[in-house]
C-alpha positions in Angstrom: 111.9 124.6 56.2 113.0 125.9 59.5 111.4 128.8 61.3 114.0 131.7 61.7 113.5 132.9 65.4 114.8 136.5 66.7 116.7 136.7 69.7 114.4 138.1 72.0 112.2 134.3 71.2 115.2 132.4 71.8 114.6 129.9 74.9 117.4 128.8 76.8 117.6 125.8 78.6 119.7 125.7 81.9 122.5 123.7 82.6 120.8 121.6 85.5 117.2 120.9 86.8 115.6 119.2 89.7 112.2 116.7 89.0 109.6 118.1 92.0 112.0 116.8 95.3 113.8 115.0 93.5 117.2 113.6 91.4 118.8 116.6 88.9 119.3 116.3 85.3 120.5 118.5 82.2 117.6 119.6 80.2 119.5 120.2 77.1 119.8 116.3 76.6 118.0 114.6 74.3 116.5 112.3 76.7 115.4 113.1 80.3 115.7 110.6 83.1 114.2 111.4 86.7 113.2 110.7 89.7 111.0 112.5 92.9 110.6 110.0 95.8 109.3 106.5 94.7 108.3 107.7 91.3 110.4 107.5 88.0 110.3 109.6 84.5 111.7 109.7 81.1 111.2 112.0 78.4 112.5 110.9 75.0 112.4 113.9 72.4 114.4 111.7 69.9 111.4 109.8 69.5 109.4 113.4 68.8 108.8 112.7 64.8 106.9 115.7 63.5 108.8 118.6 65.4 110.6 121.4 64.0 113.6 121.9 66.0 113.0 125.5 66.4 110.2 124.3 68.4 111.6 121.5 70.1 112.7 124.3 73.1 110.1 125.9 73.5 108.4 122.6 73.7 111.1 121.7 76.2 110.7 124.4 78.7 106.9 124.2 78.8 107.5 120.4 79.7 110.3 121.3 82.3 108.1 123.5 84.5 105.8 119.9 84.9 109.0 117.8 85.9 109.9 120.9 88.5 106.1 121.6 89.9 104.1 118.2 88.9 104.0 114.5 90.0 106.3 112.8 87.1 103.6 110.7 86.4 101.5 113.7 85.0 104.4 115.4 83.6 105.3 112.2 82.0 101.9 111.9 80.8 101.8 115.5 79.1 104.9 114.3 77.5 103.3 111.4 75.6 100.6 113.5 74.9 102.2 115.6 72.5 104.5 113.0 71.4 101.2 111.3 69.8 99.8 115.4 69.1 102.5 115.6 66.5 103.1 112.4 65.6 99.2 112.5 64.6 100.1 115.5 62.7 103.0 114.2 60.7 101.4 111.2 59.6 98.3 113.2 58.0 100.4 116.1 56.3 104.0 114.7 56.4 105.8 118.0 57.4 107.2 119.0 60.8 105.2 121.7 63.2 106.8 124.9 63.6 103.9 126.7 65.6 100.9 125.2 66.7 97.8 126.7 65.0 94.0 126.0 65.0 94.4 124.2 61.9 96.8 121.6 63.8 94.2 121.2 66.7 91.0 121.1 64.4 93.5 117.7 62.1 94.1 116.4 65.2 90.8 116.2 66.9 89.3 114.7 63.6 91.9 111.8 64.0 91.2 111.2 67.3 88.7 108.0 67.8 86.1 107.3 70.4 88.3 106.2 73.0 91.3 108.6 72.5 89.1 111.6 72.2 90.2 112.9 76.0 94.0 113.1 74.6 93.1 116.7 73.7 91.5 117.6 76.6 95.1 116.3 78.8 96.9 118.3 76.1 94.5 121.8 76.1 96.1 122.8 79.5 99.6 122.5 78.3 99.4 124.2 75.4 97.4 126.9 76.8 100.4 127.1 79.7 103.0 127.3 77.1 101.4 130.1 75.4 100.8 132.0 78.8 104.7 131.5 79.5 105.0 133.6 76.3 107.3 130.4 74.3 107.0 130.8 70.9 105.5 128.4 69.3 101.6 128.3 69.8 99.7 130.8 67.9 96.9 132.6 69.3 93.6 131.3 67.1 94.8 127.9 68.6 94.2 128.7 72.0 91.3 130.4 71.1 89.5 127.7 69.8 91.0 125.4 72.7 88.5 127.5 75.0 85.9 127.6 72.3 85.1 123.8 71.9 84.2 121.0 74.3 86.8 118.5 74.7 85.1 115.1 75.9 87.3 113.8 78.8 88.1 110.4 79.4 85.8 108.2 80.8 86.2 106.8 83.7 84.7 103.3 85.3 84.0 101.2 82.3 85.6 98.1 83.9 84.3 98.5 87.1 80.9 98.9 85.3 80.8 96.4 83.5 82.9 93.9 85.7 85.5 93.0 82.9 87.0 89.4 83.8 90.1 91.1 82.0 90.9 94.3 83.8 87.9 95.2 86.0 87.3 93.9 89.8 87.7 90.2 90.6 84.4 88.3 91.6 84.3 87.2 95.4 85.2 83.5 94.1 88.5 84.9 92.2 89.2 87.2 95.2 89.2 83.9 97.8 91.5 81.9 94.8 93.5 84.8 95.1 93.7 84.5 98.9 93.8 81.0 98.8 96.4 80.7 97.0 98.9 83.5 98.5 98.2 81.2 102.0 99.6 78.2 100.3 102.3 79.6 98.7 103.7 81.0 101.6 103.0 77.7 104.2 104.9 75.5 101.1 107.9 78.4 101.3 107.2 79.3 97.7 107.2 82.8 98.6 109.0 84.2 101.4 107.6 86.6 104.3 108.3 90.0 102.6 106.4 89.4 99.9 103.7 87.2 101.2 103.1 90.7 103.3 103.6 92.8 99.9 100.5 90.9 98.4 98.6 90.8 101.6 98.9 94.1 101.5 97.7 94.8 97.8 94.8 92.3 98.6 93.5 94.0 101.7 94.3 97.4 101.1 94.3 98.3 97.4 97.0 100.5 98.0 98.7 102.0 95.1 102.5 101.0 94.4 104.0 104.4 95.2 102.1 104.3 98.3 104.0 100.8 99.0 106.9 101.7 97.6 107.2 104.9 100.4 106.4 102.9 103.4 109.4 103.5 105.8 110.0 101.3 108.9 108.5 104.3 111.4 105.3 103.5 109.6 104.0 101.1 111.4 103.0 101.4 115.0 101.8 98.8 117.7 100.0 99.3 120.9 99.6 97.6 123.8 96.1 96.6 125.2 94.4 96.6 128.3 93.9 92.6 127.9 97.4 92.7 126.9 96.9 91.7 123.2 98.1 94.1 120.8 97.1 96.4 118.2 98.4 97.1 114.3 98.5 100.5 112.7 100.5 101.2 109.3 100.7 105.0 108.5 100.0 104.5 104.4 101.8 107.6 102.3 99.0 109.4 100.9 99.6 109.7 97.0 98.0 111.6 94.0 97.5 114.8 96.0 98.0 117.8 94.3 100.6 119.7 95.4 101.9 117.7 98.4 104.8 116.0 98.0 105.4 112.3 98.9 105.0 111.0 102.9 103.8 114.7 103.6 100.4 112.8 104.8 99.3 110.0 106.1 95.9 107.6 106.1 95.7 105.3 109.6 95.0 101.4 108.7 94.7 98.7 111.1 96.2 95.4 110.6 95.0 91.8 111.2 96.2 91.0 114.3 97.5 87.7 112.7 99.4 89.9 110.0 100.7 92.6 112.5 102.4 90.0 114.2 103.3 88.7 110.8 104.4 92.9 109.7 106.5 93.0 112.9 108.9 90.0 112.4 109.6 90.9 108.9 110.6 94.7 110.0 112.7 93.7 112.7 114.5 91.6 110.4 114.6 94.7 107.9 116.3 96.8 110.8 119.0 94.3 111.4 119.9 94.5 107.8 120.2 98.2 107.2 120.7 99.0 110.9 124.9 99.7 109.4 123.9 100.7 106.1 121.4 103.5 106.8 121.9 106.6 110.1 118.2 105.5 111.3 116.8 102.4 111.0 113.1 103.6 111.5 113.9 105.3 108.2 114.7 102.1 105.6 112.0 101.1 103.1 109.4 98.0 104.3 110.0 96.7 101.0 114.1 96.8 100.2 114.6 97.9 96.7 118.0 96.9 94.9 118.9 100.5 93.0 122.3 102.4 92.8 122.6 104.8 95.0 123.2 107.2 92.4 119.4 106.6 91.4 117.8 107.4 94.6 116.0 110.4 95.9 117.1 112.2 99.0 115.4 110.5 101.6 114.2 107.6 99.7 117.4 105.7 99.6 117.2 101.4 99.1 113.6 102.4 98.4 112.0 100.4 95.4 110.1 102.9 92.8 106.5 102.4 92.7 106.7 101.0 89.1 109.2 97.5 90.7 106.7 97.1 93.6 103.7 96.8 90.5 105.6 94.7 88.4 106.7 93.0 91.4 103.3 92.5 93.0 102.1 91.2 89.7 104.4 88.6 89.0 104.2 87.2 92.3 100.1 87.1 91.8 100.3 85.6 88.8 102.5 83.1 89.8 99.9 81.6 92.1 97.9 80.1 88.6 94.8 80.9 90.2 91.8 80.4 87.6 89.1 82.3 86.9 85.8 81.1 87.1 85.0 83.3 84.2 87.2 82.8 81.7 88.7 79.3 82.6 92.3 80.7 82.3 95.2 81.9 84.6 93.8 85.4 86.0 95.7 88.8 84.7 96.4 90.3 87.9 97.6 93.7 88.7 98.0 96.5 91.3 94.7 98.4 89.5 92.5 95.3 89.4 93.4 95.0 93.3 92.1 98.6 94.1 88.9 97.9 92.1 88.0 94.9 94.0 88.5 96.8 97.4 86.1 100.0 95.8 83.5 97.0 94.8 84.0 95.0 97.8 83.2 98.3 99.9 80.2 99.1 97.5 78.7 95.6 97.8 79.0 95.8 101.3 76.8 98.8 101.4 79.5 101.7 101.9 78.7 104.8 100.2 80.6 107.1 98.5 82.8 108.9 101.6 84.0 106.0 102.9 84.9 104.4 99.3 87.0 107.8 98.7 88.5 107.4 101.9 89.5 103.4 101.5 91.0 104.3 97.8 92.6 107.7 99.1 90.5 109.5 96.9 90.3 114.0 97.5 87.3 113.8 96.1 84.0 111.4 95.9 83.7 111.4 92.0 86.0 108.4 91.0 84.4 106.4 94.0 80.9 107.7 92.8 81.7 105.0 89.6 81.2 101.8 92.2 78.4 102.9 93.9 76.7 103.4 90.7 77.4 100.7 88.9 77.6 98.5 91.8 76.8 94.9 90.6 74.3 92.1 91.5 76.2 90.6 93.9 75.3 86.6 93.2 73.2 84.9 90.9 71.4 81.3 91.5 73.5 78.6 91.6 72.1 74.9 91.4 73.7 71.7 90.9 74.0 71.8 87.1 75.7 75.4 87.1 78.2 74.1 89.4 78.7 71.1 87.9 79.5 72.9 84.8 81.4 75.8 86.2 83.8 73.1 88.0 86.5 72.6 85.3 86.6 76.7 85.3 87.2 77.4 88.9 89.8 74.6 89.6 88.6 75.6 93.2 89.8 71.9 94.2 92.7 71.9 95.2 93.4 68.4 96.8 93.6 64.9 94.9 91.3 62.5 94.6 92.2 59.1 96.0 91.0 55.4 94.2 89.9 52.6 96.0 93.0 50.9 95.9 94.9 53.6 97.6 91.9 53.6 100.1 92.3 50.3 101.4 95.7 50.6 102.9 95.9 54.5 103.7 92.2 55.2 105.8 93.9 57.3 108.8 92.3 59.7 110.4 89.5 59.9 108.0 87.4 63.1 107.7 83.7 62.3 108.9 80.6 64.2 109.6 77.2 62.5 110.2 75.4 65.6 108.6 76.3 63.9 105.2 76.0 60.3 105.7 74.0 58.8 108.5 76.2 55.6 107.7 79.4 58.0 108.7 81.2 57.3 105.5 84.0 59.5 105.6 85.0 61.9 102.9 88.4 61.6 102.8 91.3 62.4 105.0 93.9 65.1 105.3 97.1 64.3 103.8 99.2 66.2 106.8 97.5 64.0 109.2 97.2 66.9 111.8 94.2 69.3 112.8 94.3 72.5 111.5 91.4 74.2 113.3 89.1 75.0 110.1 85.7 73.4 110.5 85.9 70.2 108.7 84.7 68.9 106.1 83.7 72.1 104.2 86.9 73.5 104.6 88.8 70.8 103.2 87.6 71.1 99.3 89.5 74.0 99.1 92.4 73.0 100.5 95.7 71.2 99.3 96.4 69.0 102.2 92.8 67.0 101.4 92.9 63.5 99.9 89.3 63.1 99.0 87.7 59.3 98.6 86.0 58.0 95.4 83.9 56.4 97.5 82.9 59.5 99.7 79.3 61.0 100.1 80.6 63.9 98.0 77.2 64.9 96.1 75.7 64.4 100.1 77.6 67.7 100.5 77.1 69.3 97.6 73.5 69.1 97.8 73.8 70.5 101.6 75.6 73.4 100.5 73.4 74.4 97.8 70.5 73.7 99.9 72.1 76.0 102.1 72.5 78.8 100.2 69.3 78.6 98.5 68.0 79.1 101.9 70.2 82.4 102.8 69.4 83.8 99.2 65.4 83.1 100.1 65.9 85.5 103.5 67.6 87.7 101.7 71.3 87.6 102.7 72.6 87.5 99.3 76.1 88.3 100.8 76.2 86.1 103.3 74.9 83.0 100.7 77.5 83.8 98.0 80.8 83.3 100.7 80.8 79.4 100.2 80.4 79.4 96.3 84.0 78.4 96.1 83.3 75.4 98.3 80.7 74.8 96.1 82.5 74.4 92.5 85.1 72.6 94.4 82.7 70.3 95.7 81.2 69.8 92.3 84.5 68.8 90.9 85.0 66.2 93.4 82.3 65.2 92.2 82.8 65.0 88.6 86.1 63.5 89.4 84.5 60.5 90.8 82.0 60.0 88.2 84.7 60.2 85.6 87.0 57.6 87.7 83.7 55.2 88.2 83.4 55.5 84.4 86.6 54.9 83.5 86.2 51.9 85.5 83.4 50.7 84.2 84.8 51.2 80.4 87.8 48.8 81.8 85.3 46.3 83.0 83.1 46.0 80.1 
């Protein structure tokens, strides 16, 4: 049955409405579609089973002043809060909310589990809003027992805590794959420059999307030297601060020399292209979006929204195939996971809470708080049976293994070091035939260019390495020991390659 309003409880819509510095829309539709900056939002009330439609404007209006006055991420999110609030509702009586009473919110909380418990407590504000803005719709006893109970919030940190493989930070060895990886995809031309710099970015930085998505041209700044080598800055957008809009502050980071230089090709080749399409250069997107320009925000135009740069930034990662050590499989690898490897990283390197807050462009200390807390053992021991073991899971070697026959006709410029064999057996060779300034042999395990010989003092190396870091763990630099433990497995599956080629050998023999 429908709830018969009077007049004076009638809400009226208007015609047109702006999202917070951003693109208009009519409120009156049945789906909203927005965007403010590098942000995009859509509200779907056809999908609002469980709503009276004398409610549904008072339920729009209260919703309207988050699009006009909130980041569209947190109005979206109040949105799909009450979409589940009454979708709960419907499924446990089967009729349609015309006012909201204590009665809904004590049903609703019951049905809530253990992990969605904090959906109230995202709603509570809302609904206490809506009732202050005098919308019918929310009777009183409801927002009376709103500020009556405790609402558990949502906690925060479990997969930092417990260092999920899945979703939480990578470990140092996935974080070098990772890094590995993105170098050899972009010296084999499998990724090109602007993206290669996207993911460097992501890496390094743990920046959010949005925060990639509103870097502008002007935001990056080089200085000349006294020893006339030069200096990298990029001004980062700061994001998720309440009440300031997007690129209204800023957060200094300096750059790799080596990827400045890399930054400042790849923008001057950014300017030629929109140097005719845009007024100002200085003011086109570091990352070109492809969007209608119907769909852009003033001042944001060719800008990519923050959701394409994560989508973008995560197929480009996963495309690399880089295993974990952990689970054995192709990592999951995503914009999130990169900014809870920087927090751990920063943790594990002894930061404390400011400076965390500061790298993750916190406002406040409490969500960096999680890593310091629950910062992890950094290594564990390692000895030649782990690795062995590990070896298949890490895939950290990345060369090919070269048989005896192959050895015979192809031995140039063979890789040797007299720290390993006193005979000066080589290890193998590299397959571009050149010197690429990395100290060799260690190096070369990891590397794709390496050709390594059956016939190579491979478990010499091995046991040097482990030796190695068995001494740095004894004098205490745990951090220090755990950098070659990449090297390591892919030692160990050198190794394990030639046993199972000398055994396959054999088998043919016998």
């Amino acid at each position: 049955m429908v709830t018969e309003l009077i007049p004076s409880q009638i809400v009226h819509l208007p015609r047109i409405a702006h999202a917070r510095g951003g693109t208009a829309f009519d409120p009156r539709d049945a789906v909203w579609s927005f965007r403010a900056g590098v942000r995009t939002g859509s509200m779907n009330f056809t999908l609002m089973r469980g709503v009276d439609p004398s409610l549904l404007p008072s339920l729009k209006a209260t919703l309207l002043w988050y699009v006009e006055n909130m980041a569209t991420s947190y109005a979206t999110n109040i949105f799909n809060r009450f979409l589940h609030f009454f979708r709960t509702l419907h499924s446990i009586s089967g009729n349609s909310c015309a006012k909201v009473t204590a009665v809904h919110i004590m049903n609703y909380r019951s049905a809530l589990t253990k992990e969605t418990s904090y959906y109230l407590g995202s709603m509570a504000g809302a609904i206490k809003r809506w009732s202050d803005f005098g919308y019918p719709g929310i009777e009183k006893d409801a927002v009376q027992l709103l500020e009556a109970i405790t609402i558990q919030g949502n906690r925060k940190g479990e997969a930092v805590r417990t260092m999920s493989p899945i979703d939480g930070p990578l470990s140092d060895m996935e974080y070098e794959g990772v890094l590995m990886g993105l170098t050899h995809a972009y010296a084999n031309r499998s990724i090109n420059l602007g993206n290669y710099l996207l993911c460097w970015l992501g890496l390094a930085l743990g920046t959010r999307p949005g925060q990639l998505a509103a870097l502008k041209v002007c935001d990056f700044v080089t200085n000349k030297l006294a020893d006339d080598s030069r200096s990298y800055l990029l001004r980062i957008p700061r994001a998720k601060q309440r009440g300031q809009r997007a690129r209204e502050t800023f957060q200094n980071r300096s750059i790799l020399p080596e990827v400045g230089e890399l930054l400042e090709l790849h923008i001057s080749e950014i300017r030629r292209q929109m140097e005719k399409l845009i007024p100002e250069a200085t003011q086109a997107p570091i990352f070109l979006g492809k969007r209608l320009v119907k769909s852009w925000s003033p001042g944001f135009e060719w800008h990519c929204t923050g959701k394409e740069i994560g989508d973008r930034l995560k197929l480009l990662l996963e495309s690399l195939c880089v295993n974990s050590e952990r689970t054995g499989e192709v990592m999951n690898l995503t914009s999130t996971r990169l900014r809870r490897t920087v927090g751990t990283r920063a943790a594990m390197e002894g930061h404390g809470v400011l400076i965390i807050a500061d790298l993750l462009d916190h406002s406040d200390t409490q969500s960096a708080g999680i890593y310091v807390e629950g910062r992890p053992e950094i290594v564990e021991r390692i000895d030649k049976a782990l690795a062995m073991h590990l070896a298949p899971l890490a895939q950290a070697f990345a060369g090919v293994l070269v048989d005896s026959d192959q050895q015979n006709t192809n031995r140039r410029n063979p890789i040797i070091d007299p720290r390993f064999d006193e005979g000066r057996s080589p290890v193998g060779m590299c397959g571009m035939h050149g010197f690429c300034g990395l100290a060799a042999p260690i190096a070369c395990y990891t590397c794709r260019n390496f050709k390594a010989w059956v016939d190579g003092p491979h478990e010499e190396v091995l046991h040097h390495l482990l030796t190695e870091r068995e001494t740095l763990m004894a004098a205490g630099s745990a951090r220090i020991a755990a950098v070659r433990d990449r090297t390591i497995f892919a030692v160990a599956g050198v190794v394990r390659l030639c046993e199972e080629h000398r055994n396959a050998g054999e088998a043919i023999n016998g």
